[in-house]
N, C-alpha and C positions, 0 to 999 in steps of 0.2 A: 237896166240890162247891163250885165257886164258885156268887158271890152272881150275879142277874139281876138287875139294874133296868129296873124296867116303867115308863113313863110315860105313861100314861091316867088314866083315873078310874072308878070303881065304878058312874056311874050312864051310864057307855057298857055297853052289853051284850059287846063284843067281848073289853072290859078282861075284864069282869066272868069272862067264860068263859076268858080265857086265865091268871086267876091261879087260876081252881077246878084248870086243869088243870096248873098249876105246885106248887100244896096238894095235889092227889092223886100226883102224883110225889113230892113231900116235896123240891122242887126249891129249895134257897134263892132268897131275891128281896127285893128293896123296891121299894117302891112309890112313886115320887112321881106324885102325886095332881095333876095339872098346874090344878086347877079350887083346890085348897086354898090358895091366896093367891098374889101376884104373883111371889116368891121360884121359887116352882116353876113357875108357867107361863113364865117367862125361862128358865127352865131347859130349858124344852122347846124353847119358843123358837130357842135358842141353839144345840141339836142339832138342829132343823129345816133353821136356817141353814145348822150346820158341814155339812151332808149334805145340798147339794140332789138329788143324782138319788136319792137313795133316795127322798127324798119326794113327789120329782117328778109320779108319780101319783095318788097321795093330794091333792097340792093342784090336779093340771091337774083330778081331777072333783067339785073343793068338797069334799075331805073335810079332815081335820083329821092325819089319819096317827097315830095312836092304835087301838092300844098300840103302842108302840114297844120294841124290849128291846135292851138294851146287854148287853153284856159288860164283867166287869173290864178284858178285853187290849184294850177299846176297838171291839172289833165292835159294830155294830149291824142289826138286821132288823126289817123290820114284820109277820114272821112268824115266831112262836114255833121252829119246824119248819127256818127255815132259820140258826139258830145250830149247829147239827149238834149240840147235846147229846143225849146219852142222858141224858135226864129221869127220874130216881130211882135213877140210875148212877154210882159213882165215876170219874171219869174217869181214866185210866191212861195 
């Protein structure tokens, strides 16, 4: 299974639920914590930028667009659901 990278923070509720449901898949992931120092909020930053219409919504009604999940092959979603993995599935 590939890795996910999430990037939100544990003390968002959104985060918080989408990596419980990434651990009860036993879905690989890491985490960058965009709240954990300057290093990783640029990080988000910087994927907010490279992808304005994905976050387009999130910022047109004041939100922040968090959790966000990448993929290795460079995909990105602000919904777990629409990376298409089968979550706790080998992919084939």
């Amino acid at each position: 299974m590939e890795t996910i990278t999430v990037y939100g923070t544990l003390s968002c509720p959104d985060t918080a639920a989408a990596i419980a449901a990434l651990e009860s898949a036993a879905q690989p992931y890491e985490l960058i914590d965009i709240l954990a120092g300057l290093k990783t909020l640029k990080a988000f930053l910087n994927l907010r930028d490279q992808n304005p219409a994905l976050f387009a919504e999130a910022v047109k009604s004041g939100g922040i667009g968090i959790p966000a999940f990448c993929t290795q092959e460079g995909g990105c979603a602000l919904e777990l659901g629409a990376l298409g993995l089968a979550l706790g599935q080998n992919k084939e």
